[in-house]
LUMSE-861062 format. One line per 3 residues: number of its first residue (from 0); for each residue x, y, z of N, C-alpha, C, O. Coordinates in pm, 1 decimal. Each point is the difference from the previous one (the first is absolute). Layout:
<recs>
NUM = X/Y/Z/X/Y/Z/X/Y/Z/X/Y/Z  ...
</recs>
This chain:
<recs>
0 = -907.5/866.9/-2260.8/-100.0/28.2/100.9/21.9/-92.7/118.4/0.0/-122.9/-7.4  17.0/188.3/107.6/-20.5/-105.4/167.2/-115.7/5.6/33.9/-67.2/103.1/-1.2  19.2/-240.6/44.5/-115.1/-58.0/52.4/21.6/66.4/131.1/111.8/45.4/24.2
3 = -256.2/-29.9/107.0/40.8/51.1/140.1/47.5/-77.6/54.3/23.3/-98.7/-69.8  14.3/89.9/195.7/69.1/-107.8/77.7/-86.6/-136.8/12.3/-102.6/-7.3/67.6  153.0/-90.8/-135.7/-83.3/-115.7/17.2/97.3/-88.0/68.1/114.1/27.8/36.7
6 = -176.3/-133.4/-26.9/60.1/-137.9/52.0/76.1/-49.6/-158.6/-59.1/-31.3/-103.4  240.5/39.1/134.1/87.0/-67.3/-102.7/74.8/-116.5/29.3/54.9/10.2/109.7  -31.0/-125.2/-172.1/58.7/-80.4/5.8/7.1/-72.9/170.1/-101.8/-57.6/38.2
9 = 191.3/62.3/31.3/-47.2/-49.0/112.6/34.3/90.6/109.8/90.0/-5.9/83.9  -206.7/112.5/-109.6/-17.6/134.2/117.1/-74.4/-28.3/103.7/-82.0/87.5/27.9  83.4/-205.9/57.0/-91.3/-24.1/71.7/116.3/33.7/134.4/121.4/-17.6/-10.2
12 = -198.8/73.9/145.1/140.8/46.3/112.6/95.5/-117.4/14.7/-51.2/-111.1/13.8  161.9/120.1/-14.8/127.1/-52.1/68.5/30.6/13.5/124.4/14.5/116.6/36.9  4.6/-222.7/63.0/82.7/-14.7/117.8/113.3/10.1/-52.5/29.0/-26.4/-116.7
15 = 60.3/76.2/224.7/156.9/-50.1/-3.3/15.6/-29.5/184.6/-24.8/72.4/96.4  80.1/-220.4/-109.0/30.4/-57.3/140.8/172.2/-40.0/60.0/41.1/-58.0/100.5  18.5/114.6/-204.8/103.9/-26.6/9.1/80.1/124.5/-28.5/-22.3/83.2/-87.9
18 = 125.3/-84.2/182.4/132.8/123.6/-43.4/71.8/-24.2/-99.9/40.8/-112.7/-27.7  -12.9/233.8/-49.5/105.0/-9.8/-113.6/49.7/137.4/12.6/-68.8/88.2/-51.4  195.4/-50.4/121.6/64.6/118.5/11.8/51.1/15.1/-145.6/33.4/118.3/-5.8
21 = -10.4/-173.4/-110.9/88.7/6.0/-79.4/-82.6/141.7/-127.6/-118.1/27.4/-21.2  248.0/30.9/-36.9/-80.1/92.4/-75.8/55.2/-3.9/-125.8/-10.6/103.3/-66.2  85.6/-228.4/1.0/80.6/-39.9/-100.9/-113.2/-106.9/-74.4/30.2/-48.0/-109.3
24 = -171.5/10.4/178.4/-109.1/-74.6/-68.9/17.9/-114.2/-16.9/-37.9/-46.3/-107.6  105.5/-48.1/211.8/82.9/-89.5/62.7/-118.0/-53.9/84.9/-95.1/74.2/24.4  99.3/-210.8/24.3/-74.2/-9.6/109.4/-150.8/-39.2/-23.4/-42.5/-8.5/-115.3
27 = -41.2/-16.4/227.6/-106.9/-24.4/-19.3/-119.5/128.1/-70.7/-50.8/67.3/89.7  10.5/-35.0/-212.9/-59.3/60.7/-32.0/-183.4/2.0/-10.1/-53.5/-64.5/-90.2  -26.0/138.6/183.9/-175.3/-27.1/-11.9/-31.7/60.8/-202.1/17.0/112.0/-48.2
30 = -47.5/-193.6/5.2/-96.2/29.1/-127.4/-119.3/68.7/30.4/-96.1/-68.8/34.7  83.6/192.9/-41.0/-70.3/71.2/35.7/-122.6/59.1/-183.3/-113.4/47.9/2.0  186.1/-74.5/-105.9/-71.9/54.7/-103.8/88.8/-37.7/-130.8/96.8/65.5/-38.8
33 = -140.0/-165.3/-12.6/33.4/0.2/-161.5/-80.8/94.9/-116.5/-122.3/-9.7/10.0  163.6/87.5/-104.1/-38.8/61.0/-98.7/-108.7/-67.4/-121.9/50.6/-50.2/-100.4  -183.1/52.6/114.9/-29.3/-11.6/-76.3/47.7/-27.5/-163.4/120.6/-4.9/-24.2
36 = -237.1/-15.6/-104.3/67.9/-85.9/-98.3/0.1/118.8/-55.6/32.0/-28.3/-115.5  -49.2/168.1/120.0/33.4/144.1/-75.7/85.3/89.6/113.2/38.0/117.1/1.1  -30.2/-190.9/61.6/86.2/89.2/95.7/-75.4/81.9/155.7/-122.0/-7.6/14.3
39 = 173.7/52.0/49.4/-74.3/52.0/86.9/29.8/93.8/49.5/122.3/10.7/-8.6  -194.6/124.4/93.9/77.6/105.9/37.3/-14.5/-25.8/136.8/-110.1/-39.7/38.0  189.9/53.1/33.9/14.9/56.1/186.4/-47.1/128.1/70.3/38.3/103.4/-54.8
42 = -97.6/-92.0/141.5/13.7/132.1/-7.9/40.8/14.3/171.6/5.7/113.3/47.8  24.0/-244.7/46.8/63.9/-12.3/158.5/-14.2/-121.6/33.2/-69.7/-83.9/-57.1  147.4/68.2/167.8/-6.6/-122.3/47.4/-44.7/33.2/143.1/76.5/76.5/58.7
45 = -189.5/-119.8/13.0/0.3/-4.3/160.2/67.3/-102.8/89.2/-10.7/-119.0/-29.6  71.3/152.3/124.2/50.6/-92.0/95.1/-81.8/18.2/139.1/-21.2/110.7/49.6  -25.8/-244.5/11.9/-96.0/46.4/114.1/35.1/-122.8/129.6/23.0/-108.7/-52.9
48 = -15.8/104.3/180.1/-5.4/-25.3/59.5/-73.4/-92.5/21.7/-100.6/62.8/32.9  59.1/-220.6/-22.3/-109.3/-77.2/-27.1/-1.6/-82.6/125.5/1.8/-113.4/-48.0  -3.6/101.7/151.7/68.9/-41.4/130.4/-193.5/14.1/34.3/-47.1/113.7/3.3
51 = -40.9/-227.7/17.7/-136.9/31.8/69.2/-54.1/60.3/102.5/-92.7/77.2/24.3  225.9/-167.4/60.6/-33.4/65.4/157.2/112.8/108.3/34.6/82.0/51.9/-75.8  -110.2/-26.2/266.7/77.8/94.3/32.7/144.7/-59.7/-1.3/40.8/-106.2/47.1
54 = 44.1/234.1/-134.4/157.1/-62.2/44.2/75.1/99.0/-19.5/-51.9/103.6/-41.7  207.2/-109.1/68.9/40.8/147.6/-63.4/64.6/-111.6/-137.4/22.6/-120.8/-6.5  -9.5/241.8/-94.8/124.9/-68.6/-136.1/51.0/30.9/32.6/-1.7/62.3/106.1
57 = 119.4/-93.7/-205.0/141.4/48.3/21.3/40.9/125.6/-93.0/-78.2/17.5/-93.5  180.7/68.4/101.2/-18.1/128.3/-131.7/59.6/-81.2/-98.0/61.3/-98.6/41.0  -66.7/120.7/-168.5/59.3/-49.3/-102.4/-3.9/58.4/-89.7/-50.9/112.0/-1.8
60 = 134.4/-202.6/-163.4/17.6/97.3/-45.7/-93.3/-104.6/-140.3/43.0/-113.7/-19.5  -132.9/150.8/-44.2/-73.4/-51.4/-141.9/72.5/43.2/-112.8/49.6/112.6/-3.9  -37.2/-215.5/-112.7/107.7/27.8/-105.3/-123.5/-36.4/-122.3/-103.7/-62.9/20.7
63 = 141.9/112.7/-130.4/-72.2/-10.2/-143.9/94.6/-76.7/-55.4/107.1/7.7/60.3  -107.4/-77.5/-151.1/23.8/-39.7/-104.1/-86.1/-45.8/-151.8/-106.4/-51.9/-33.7  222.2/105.4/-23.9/-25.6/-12.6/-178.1/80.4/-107.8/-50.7/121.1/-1.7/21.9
66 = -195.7/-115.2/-107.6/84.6/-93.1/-62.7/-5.1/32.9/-176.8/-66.0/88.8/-54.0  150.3/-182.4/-8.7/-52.6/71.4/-151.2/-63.5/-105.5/-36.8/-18.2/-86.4/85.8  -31.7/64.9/-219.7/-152.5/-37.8/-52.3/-17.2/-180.2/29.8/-92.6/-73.0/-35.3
69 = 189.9/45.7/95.2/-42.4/-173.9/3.6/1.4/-19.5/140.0/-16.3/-117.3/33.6  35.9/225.1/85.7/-32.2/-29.2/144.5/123.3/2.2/25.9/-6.5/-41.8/115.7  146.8/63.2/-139.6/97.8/-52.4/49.2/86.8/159.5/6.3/-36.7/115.3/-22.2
72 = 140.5/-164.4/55.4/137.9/141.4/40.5/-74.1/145.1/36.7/7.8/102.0/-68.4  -92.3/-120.4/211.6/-85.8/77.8/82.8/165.7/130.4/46.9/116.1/-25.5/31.9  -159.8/101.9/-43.3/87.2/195.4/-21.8/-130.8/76.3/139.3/-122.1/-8.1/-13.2
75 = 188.0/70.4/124.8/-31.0/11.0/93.2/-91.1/149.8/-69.2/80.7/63.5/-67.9  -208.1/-1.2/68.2/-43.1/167.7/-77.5/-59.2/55.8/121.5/-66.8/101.6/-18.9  77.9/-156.1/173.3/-109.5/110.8/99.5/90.7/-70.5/109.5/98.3/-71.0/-21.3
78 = -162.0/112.1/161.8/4.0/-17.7/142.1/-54.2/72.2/72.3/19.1/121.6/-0.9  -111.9/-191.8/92.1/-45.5/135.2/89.0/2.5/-87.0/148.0/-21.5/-120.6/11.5  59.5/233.0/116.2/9.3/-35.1/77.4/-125.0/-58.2/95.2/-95.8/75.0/-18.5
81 = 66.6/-164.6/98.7/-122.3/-29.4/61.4/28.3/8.4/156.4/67.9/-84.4/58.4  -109.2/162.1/-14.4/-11.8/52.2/144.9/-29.6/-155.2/110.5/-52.4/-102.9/-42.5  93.0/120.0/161.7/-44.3/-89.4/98.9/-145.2/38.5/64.4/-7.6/86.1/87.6
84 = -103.8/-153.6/-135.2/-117.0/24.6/99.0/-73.5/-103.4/72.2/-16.8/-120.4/-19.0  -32.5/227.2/132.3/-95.6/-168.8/79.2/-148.3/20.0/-41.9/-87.0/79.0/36.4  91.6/-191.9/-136.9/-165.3/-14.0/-36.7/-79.5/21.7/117.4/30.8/-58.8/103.6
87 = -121.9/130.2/-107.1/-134.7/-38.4/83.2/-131.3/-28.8/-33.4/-18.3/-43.8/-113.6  -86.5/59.9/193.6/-150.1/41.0/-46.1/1.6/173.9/-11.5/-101.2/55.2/-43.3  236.2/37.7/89.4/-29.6/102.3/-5.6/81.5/61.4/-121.7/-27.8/100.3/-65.8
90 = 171.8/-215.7/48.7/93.4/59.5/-69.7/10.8/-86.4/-131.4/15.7/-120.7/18.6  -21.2/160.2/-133.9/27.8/-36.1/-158.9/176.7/-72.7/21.6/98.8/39.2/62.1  -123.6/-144.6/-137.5/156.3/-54.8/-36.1/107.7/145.5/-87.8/-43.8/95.2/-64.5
93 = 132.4/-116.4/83.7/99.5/77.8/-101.1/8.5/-32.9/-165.1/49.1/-102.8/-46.7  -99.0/196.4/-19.1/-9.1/14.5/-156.2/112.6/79.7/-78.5/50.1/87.2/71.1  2.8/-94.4/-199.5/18.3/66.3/-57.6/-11.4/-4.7/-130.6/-34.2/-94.0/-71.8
96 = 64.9/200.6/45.8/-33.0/-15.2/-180.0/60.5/42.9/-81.2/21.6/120.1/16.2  59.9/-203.0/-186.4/119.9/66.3/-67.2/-77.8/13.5/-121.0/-39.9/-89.5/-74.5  18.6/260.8/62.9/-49.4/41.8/-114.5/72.2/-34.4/-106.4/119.3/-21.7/21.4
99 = -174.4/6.7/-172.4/105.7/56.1/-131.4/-42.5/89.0/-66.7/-112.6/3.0/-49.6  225.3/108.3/36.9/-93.4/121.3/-90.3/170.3/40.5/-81.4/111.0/49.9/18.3  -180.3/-101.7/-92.8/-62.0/-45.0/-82.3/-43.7/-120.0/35.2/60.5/-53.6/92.9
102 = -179.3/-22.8/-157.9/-36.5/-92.2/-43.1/79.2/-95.4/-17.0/89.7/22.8/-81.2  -90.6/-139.8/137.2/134.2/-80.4/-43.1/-51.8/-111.8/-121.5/-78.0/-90.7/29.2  116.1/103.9/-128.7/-57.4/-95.8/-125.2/102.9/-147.8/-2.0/121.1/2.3/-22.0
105 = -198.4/-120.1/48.9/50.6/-119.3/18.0/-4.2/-33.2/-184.9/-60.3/92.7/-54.0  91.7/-161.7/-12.9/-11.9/-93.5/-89.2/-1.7/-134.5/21.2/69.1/-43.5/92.1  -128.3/-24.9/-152.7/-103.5/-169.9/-7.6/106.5/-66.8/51.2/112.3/7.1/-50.0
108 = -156.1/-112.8/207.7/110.2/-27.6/52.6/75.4/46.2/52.3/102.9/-66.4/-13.1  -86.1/164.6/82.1/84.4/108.9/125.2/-77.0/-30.9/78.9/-119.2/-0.6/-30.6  160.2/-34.5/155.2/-32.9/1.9/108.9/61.7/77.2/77.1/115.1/41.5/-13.3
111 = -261.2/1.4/176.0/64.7/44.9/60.2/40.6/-50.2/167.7/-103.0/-1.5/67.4  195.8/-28.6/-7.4/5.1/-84.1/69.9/40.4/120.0/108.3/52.1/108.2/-26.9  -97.5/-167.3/177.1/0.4/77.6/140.8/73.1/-100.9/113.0/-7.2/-121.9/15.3
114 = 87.0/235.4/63.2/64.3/-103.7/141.1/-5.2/67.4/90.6/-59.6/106.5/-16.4  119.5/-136.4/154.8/13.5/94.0/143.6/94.8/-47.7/16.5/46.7/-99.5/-55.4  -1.3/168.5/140.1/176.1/-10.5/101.0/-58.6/-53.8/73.9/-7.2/-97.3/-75.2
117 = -62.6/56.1/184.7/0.8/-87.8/121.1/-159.1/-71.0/31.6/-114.4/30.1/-34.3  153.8/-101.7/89.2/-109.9/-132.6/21.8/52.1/-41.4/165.8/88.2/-81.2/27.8  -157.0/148.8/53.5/50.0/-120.4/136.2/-159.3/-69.6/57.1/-19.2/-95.0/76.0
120 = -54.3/162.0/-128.8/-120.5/-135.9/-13.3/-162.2/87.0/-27.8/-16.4/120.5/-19.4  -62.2/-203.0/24.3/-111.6/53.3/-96.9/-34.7/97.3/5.8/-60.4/46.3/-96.8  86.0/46.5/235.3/-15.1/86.8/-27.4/72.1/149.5/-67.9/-9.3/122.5/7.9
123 = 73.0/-213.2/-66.4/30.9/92.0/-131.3/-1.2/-28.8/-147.9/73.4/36.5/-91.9  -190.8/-121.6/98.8/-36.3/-22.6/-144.1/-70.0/116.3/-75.4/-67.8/73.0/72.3  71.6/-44.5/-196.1/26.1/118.9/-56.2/-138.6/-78.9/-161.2/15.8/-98.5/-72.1
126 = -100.2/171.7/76.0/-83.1/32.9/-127.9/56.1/31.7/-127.0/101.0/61.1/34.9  -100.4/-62.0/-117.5/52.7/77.9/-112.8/-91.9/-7.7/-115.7/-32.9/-104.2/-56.8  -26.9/290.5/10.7/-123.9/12.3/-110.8/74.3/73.6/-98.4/31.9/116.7/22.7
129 = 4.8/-186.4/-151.9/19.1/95.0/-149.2/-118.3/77.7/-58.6/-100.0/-60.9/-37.9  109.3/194.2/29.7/-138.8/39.5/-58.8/79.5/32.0/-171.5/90.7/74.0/-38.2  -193.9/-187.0/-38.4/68.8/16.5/-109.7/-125.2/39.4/-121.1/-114.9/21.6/38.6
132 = 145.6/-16.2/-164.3/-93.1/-56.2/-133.7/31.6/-59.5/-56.1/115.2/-35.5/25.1  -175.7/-22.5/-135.4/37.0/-10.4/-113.2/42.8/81.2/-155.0/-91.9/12.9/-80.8  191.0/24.9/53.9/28.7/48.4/-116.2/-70.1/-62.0/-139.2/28.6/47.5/-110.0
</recs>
């Protein structure tokens, strides 16, 4: 039985402030979600634009990663592209979102770790929300 989407292990949002073009799981990696102690299911990851004021970002590109059960040897499973926008009071930052459908089932200790291709300054700091459960 899966519990609904609760708060797992450490699902609280992630910044990422730094570039990591790499897709070999190399590099600076954001800890975005460790697996609960029965495991946990996924069901997306959001990537969002987090920049307060007006600015433009830059386009980029958001990467997923999967490590196996002790946090380590992160295997690249999504990417989605993130558009260039100029925040306003009229205009929403640039979002996206990498479904799994299936369900992606972590086991105890998998983490899931998140990066971006480019950083040329805050305003392209980037949110990152796992909507997960517990198994």
């Amino acid at each position: 039985m899966v519990n609904p989407i609760v708060q797992v292990g450490n699902m609280l949002p992630q910044e990422i402030t730094a570039a990591n073009a790499a897709a070999d799981g190399s590099g600076s990696i954001v800890l975005a979600l460790t697996a609960g102690k029965n495991g946990s299911k996924v069901y997306g990851v959001t990537f969002r634009n987090s920049r307060p004021t007006e600015a433009a970002s830059s386009a980029m590109l958001c990467k997923v990663f999967l490590s196996n059960t002790v946090g380590t040897g992160f295997k690249i499973i999504g990417e989605v592209a993130l558009p260039s926008v100029t925040r306003s009071g009229t205009q929403v930052g640039a979002a996206a979102t990498i479904s799994f459908t299936p369900n992606l089932d972590l086991l105890e200790g998998q983490c899931i770790g998140v990066t971006k291709s480019i950083h040329v300054g805050t305003q392209d700091n980037v949110s990152v929300v796992v909507l997960a459960g517990d198994i």
